[in-house]
MOPAC internal coordinates of N, CA, C and O (Angstrom, degrees):
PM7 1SCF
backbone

  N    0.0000 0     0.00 0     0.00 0    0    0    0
  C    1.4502 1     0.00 0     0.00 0    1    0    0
  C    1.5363 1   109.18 1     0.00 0    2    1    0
  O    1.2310 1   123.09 1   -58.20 1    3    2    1
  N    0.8686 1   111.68 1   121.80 1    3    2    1
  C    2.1859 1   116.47 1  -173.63 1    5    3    2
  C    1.8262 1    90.91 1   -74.92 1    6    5    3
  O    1.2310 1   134.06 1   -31.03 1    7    6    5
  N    1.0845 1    90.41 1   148.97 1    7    6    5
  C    1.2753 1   120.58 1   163.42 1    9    7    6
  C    1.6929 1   120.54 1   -63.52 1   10    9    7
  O    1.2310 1   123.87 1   -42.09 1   11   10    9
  N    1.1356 1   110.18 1   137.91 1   11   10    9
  C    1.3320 1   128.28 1  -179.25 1   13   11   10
  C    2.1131 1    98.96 1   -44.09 1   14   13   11
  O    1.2310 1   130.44 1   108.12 1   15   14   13
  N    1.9691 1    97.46 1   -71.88 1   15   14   13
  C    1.3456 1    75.92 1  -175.44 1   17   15   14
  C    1.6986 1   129.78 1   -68.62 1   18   17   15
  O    1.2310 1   127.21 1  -172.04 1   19   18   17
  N    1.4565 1   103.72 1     7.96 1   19   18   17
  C    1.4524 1   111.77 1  -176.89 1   21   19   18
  C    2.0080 1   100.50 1   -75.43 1   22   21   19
  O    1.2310 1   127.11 1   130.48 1   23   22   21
  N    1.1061 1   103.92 1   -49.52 1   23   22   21
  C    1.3482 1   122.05 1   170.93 1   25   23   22
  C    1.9562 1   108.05 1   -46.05 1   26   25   23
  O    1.2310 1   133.47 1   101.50 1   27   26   25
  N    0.7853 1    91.58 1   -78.50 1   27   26   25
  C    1.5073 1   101.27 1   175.14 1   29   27   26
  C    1.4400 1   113.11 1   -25.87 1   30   29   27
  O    1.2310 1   122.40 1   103.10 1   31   30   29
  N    1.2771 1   113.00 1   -76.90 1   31   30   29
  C    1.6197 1   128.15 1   153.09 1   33   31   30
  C    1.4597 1   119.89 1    -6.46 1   34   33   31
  O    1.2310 1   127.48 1    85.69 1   35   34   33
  N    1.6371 1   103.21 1   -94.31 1   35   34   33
  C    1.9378 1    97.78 1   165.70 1   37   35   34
  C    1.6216 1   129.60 1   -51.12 1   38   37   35
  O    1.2310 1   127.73 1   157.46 1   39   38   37
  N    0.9935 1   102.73 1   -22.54 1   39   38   37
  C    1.4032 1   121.75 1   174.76 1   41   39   38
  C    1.6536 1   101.86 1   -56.79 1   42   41   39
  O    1.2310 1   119.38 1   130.08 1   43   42   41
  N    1.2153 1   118.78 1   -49.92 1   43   42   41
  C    1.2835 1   127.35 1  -169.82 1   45   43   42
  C    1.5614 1   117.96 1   -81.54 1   46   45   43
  O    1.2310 1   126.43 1   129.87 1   47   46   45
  N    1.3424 1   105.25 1   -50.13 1   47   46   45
  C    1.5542 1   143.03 1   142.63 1   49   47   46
  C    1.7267 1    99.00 1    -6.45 1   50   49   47
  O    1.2310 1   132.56 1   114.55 1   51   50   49
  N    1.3394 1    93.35 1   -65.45 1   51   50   49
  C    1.8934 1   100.01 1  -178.57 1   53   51   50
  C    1.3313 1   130.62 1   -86.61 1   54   53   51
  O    1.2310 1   128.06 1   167.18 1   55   54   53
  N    1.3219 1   102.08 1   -12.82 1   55   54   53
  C    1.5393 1    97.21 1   164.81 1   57   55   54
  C    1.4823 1   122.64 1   -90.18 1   58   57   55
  O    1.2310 1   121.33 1  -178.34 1   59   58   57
  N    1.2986 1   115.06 1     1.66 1   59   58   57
  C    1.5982 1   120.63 1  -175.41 1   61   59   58
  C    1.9874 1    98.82 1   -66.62 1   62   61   59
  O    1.2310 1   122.65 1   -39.81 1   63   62   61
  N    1.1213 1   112.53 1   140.19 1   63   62   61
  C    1.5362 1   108.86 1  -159.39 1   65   63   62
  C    1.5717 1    94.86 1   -99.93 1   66   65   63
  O    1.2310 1   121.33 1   -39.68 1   67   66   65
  N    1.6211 1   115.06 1   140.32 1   67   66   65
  C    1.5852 1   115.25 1   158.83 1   69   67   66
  C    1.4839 1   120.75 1   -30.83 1   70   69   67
  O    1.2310 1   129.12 1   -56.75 1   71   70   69
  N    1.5169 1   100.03 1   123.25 1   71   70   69
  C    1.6786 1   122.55 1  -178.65 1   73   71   70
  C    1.8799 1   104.93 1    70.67 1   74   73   71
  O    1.2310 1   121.13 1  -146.99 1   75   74   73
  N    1.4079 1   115.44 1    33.01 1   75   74   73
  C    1.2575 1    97.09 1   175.92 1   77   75   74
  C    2.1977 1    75.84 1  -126.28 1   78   77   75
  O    1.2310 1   133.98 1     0.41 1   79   78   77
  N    1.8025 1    90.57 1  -179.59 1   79   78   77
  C    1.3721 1    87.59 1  -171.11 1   81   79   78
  C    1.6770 1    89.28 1  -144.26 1   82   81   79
  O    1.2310 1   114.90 1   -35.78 1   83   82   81
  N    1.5541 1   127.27 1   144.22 1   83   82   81
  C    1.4217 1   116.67 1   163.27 1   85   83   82
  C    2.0391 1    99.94 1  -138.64 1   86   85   83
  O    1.2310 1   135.39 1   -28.78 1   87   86   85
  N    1.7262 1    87.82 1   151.22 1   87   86   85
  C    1.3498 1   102.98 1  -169.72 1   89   87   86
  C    1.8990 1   104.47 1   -63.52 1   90   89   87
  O    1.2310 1   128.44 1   -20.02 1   91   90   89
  N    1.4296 1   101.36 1   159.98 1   91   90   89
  C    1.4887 1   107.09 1   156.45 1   93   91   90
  C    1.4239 1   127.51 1   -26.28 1   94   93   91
  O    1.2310 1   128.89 1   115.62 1   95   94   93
  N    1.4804 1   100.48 1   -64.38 1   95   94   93
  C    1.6295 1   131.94 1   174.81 1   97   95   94
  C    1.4180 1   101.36 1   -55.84 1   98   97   95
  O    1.2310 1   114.15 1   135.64 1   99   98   97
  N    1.5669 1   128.69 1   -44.36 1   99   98   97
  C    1.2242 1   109.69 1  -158.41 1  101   99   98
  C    1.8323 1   103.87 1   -79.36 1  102  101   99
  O    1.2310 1   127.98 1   156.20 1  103  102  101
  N    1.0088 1   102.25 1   -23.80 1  103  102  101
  C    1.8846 1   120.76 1  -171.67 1  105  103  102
  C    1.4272 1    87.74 1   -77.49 1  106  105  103
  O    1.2310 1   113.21 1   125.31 1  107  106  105
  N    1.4520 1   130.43 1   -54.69 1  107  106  105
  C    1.6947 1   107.68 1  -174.01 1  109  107  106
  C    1.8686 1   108.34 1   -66.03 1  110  109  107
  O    1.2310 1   122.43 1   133.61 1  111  110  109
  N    1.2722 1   112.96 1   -46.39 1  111  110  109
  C    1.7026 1   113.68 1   173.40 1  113  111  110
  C    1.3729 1   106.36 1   -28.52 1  114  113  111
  O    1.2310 1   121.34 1   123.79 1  115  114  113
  N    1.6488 1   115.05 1   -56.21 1  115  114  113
  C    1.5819 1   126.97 1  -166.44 1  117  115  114
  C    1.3735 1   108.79 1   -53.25 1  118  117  115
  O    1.2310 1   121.47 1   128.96 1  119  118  117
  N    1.5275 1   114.80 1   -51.04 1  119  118  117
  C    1.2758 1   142.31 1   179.04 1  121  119  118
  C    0.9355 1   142.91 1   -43.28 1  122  121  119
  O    1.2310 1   133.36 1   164.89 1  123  122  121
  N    1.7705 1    91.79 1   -15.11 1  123  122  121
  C    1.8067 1   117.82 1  -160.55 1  125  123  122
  C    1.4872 1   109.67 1    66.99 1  126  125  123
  O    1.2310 1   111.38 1  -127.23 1  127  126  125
  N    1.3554 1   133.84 1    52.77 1  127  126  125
  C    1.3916 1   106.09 1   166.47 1  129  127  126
  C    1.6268 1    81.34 1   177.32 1  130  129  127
  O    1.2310 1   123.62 1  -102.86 1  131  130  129
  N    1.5326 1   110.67 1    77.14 1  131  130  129
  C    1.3609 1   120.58 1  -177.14 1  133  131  130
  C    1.2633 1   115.03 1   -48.92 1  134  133  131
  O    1.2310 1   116.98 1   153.60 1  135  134  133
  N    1.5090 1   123.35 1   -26.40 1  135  134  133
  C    2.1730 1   118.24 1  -154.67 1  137  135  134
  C    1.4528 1    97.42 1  -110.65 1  138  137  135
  O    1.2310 1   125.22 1   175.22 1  139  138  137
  N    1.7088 1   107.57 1    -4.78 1  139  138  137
  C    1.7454 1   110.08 1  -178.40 1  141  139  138
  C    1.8597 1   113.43 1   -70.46 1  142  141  139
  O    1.2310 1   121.89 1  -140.37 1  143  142  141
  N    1.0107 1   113.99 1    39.63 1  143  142  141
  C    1.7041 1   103.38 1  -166.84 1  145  143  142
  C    1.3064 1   117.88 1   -75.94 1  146  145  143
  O    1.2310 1   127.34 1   146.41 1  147  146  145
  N    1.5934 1   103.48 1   -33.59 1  147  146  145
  C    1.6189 1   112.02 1   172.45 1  149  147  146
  C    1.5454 1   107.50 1   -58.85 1  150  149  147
  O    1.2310 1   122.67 1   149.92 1  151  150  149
  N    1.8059 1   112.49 1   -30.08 1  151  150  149
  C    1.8562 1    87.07 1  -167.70 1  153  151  150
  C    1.9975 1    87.86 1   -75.90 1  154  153  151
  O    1.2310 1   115.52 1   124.18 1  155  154  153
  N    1.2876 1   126.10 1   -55.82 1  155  154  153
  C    1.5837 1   134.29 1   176.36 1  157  155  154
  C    1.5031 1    99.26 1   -26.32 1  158  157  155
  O    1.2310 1   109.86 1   170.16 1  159  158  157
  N    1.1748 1   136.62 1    -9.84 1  159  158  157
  C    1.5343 1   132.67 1   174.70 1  161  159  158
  C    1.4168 1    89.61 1  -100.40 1  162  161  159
  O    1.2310 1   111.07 1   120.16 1  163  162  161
  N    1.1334 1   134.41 1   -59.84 1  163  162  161
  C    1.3726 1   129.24 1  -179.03 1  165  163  162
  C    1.2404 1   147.19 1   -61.09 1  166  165  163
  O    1.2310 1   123.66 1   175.67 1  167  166  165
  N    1.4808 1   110.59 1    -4.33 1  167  166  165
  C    1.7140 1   155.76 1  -147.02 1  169  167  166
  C    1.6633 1    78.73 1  -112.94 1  170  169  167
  O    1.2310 1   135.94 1   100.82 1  171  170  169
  N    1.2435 1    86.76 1   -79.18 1  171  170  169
  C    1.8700 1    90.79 1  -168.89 1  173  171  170
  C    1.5678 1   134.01 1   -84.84 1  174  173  171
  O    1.2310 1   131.71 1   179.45 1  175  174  173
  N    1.5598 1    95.00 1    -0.55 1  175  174  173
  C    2.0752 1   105.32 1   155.77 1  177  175  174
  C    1.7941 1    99.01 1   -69.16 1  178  177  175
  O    1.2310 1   122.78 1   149.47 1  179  178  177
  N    1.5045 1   112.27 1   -30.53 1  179  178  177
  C    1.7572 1    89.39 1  -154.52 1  181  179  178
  C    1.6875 1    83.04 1  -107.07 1  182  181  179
  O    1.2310 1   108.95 1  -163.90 1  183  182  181
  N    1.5682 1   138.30 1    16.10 1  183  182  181
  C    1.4592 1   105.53 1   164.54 1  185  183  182
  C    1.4690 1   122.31 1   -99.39 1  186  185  183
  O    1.2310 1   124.14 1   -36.95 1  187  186  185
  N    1.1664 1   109.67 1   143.05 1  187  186  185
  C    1.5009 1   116.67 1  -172.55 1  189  187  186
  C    1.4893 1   121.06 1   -94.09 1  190  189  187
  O    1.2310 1   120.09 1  -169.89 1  191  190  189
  N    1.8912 1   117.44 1    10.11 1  191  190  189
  C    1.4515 1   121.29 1  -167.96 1  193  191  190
  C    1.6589 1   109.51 1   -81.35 1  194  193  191
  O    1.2310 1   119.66 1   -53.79 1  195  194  193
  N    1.1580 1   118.26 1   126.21 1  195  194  193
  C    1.4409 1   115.56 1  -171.64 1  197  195  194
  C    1.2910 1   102.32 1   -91.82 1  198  197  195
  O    1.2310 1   109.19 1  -139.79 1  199  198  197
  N    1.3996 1   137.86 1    40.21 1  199  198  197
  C    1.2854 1   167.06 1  -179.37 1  201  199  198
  C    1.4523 1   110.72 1  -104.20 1  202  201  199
  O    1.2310 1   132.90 1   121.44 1  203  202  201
  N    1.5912 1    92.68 1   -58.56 1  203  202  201
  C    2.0684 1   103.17 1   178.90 1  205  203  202
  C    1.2811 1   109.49 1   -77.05 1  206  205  203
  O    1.2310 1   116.53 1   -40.33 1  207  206  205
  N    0.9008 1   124.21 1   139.67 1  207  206  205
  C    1.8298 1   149.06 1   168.58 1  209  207  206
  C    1.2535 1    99.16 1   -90.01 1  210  209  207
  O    1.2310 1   128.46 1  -122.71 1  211  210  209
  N    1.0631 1   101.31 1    57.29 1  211  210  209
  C    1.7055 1   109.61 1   163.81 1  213  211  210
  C    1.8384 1   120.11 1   -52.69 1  214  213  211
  O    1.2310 1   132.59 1   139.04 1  215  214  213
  N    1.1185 1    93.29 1   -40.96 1  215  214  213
  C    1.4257 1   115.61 1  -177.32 1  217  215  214
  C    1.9970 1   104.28 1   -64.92 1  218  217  215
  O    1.2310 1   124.61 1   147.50 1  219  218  217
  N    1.0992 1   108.75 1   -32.50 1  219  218  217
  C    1.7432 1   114.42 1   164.06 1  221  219  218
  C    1.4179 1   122.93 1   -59.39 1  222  221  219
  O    1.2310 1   121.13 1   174.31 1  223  222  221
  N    1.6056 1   115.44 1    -5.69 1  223  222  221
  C    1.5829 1   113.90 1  -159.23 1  225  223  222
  C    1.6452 1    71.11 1  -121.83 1  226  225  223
  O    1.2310 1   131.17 1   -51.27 1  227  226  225
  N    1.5742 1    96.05 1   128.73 1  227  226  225
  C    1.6768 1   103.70 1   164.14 1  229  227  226
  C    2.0169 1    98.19 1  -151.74 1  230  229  227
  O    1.2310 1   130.12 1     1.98 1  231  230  229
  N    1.5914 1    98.09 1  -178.02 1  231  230  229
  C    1.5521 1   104.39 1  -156.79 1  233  231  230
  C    1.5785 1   116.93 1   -96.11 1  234  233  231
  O    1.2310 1   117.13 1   -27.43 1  235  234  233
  N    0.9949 1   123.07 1   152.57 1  235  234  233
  C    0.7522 1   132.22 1  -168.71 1  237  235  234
  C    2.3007 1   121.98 1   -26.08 1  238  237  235
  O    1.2310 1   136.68 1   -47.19 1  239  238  237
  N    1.6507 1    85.31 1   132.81 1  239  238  237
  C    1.8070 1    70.73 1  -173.33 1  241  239  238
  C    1.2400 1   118.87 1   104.65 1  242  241  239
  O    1.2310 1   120.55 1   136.15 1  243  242  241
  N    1.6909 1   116.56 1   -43.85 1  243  242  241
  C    1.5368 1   111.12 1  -156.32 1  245  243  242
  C    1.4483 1   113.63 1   126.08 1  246  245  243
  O    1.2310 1   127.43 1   171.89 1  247  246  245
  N    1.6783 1   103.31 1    -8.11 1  247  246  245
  C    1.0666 1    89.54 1  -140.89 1  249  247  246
  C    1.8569 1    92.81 1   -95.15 1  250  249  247
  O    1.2310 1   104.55 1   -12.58 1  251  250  249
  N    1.8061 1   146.15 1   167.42 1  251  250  249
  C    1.2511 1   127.65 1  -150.64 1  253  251  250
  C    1.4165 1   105.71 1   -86.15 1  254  253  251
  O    1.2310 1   121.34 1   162.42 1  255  254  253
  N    1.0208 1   115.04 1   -17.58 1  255  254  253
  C    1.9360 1   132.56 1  -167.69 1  257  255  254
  C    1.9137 1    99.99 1    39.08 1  258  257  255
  O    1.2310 1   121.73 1    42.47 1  259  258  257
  N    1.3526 1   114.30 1  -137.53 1  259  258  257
  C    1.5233 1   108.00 1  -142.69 1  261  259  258
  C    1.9709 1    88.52 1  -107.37 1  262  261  259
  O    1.2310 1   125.85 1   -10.96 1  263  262  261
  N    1.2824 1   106.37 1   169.04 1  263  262  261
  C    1.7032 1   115.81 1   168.00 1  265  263  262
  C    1.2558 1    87.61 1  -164.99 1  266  265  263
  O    1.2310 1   125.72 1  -121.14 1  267  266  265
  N    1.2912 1   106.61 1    58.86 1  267  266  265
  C    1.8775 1    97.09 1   157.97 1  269  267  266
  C    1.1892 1   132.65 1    74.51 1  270  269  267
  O    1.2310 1   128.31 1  -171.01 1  271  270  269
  N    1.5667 1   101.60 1     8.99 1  271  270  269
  C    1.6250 1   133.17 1  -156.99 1  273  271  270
  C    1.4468 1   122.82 1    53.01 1  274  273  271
  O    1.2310 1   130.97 1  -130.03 1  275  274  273
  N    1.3408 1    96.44 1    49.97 1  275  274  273
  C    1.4252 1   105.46 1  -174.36 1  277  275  274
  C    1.2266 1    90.78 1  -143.82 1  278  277  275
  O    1.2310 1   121.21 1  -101.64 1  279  278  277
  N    1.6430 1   115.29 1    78.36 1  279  278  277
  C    1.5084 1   106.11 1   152.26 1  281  279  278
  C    1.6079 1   130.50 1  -116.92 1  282  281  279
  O    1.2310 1   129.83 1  -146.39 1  283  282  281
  N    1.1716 1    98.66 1    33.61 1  283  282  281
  C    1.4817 1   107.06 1   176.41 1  285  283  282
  C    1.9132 1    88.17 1   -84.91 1  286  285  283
  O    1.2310 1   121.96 1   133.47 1  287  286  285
  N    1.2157 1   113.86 1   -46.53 1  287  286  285
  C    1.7698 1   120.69 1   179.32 1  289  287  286
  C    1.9318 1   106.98 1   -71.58 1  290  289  287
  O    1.2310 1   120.36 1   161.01 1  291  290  289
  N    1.2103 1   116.92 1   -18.99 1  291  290  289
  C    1.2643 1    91.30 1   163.83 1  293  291  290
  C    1.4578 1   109.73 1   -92.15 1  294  293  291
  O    1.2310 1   114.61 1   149.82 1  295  294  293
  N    1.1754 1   127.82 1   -30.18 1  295  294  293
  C    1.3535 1   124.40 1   178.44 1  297  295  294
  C    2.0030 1   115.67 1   -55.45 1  298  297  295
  O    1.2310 1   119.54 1   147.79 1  299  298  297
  N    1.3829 1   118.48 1   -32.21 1  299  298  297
  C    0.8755 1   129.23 1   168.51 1  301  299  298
  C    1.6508 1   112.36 1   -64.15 1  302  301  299
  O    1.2310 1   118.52 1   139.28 1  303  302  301
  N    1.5683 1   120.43 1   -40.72 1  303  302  301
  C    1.0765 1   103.38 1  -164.42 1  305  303  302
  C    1.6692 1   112.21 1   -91.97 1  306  305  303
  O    1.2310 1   127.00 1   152.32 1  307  306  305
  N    1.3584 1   104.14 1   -27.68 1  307  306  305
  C    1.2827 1   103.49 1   144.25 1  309  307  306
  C    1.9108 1   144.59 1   -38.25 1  310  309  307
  O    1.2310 1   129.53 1   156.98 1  311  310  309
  N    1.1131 1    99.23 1   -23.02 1  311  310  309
  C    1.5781 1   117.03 1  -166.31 1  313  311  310
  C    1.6185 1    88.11 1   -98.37 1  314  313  311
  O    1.2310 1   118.38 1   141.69 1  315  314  313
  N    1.1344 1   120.69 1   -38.31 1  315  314  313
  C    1.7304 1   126.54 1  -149.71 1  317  315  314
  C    2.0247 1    82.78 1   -88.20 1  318  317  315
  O    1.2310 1   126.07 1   166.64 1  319  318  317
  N    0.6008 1   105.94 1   -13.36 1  319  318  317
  C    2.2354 1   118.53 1   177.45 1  321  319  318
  C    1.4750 1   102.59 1  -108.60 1  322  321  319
  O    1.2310 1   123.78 1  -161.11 1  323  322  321
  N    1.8639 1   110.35 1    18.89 1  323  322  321
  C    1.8296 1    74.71 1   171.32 1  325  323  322
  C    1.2381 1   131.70 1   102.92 1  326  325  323
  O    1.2310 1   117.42 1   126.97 1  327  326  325
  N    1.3515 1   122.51 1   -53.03 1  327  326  325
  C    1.2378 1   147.29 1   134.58 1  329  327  326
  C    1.7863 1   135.30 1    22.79 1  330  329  327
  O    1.2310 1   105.21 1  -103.01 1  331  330  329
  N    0.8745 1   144.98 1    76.99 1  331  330  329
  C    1.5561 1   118.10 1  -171.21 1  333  331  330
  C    1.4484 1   105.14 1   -90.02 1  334  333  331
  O    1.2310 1   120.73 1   -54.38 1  335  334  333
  N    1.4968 1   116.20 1   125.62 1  335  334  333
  C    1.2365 1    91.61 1  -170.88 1  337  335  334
  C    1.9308 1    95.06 1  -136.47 1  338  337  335
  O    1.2310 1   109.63 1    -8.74 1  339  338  337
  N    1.3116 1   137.05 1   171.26 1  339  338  337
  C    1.2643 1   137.05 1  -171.08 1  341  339  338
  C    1.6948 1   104.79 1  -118.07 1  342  341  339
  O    1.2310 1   122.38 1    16.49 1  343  342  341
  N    0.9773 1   113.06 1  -163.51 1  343  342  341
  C    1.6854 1   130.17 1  -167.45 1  345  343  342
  C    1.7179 1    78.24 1   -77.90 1  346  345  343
  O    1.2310 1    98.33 1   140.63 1  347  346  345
  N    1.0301 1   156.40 1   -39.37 1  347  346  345
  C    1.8901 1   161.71 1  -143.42 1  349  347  346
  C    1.1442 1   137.38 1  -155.52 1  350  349  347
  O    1.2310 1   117.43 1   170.20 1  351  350  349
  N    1.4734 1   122.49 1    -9.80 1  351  350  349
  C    0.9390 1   140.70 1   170.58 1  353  351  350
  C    1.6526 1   123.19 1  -155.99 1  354  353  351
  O    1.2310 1   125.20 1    -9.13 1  355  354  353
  N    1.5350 1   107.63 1   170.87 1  355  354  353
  C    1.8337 1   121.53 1   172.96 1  357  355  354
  C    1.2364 1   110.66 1   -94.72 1  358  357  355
  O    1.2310 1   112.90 1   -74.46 1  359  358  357
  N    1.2486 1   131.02 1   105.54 1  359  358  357
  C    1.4139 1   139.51 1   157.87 1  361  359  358
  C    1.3935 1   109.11 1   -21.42 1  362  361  359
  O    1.2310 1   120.48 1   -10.54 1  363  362  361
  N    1.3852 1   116.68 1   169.46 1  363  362  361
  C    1.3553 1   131.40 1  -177.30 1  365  363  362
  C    2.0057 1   107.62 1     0.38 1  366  365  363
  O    1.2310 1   134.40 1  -130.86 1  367  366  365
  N    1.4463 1    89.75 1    49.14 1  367  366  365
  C    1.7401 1   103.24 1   159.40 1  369  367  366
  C    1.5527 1   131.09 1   -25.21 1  370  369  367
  O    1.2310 1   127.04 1   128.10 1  371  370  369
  N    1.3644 1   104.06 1   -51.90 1  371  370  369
  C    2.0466 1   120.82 1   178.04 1  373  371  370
  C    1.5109 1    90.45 1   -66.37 1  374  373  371
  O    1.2310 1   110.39 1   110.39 1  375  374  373
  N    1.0498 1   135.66 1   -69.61 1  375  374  373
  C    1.5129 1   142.35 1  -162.21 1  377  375  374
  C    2.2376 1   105.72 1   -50.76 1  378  377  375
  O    1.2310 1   125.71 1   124.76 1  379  378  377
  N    1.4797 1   106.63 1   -55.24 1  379  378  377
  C    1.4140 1   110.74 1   176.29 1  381  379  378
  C    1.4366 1   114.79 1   -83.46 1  382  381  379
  O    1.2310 1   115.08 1  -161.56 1  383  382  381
  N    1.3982 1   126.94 1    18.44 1  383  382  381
  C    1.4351 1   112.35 1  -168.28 1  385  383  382
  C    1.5992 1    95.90 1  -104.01 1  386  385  383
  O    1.2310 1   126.04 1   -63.15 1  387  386  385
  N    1.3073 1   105.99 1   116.85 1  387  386  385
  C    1.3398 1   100.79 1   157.41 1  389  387  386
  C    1.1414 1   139.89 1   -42.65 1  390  389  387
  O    1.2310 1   106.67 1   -42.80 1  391  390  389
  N    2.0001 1   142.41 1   137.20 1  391  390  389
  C    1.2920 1   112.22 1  -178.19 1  393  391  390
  C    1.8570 1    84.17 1  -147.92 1  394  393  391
  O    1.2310 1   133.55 1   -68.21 1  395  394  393
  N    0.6803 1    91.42 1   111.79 1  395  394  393
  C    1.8944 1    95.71 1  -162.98 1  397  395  394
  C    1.9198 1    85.09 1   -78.24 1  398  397  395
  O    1.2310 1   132.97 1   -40.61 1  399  398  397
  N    1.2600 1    92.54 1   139.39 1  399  398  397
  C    1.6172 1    91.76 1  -168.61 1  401  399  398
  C    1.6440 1   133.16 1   116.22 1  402  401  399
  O    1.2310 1   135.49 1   120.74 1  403  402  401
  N    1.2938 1    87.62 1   -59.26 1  403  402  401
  C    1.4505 1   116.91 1  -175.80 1  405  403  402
  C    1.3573 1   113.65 1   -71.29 1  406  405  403
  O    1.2310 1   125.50 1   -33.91 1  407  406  405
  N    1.0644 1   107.04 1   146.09 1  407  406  405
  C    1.9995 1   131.89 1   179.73 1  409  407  406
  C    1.2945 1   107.98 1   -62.70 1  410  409  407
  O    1.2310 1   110.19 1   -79.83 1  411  410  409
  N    1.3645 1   136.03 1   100.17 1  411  410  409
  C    1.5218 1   124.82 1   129.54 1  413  411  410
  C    1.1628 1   138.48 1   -38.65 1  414  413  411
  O    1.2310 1   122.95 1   -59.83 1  415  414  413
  N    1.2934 1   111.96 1   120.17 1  415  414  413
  C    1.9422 1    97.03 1   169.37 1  417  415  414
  C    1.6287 1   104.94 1  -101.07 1  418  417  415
  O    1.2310 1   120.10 1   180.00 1  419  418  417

């Protein structure tokens, strides 16, 4: 049976919208448990639902952090959404980061 904050996590995981991107940190904040990002890295190395956009949760900055050591495939799936993304990171990061809540100008 997963855990509540495991729940919470994908839960959040899935509402991040095509071509937008949110940090570790921002998915544990969502989660209730803002400083938990390392377990939210660990939540979503071991889920296997091709439902979660796992590949939408990256590290701090912009920068691509881990997919299981498969980031030549997150970088792809990122790109296939739009995406600009480099050998390590998402271009204009502030602009694609999701912030559910938060003010557009």
């Amino acid at each position: 049976m997963p855990s509540s904050f495991r729940s919470r996590v994908l839960s959040a995981v899935r509402r991040i919208p095509t071509g937008r991107v949110a940090t570790y940190g921002d998915i544990a904040a969502l989660a209730g448990s803002p400083r938990a990002h390392r377990a939210v890295g660990t939540i979503l190395r071991e889920c296997r639902d091709p439902g979660t956009p796992c590949h939408r949760v990256i590290a701090a900055a912009g920068a691509l952090g881990g997919y299981g050591g498969l980031l030549q495939v997150k970088r792809e799936l990122l790109r296939a959404e739009g995406l600009e993304v480099t050998a390590t990171r998402v271009r204009r990061f502030e602009e694609v980061r999701w912030r559910p809540g938060a003010r557009t100008s």
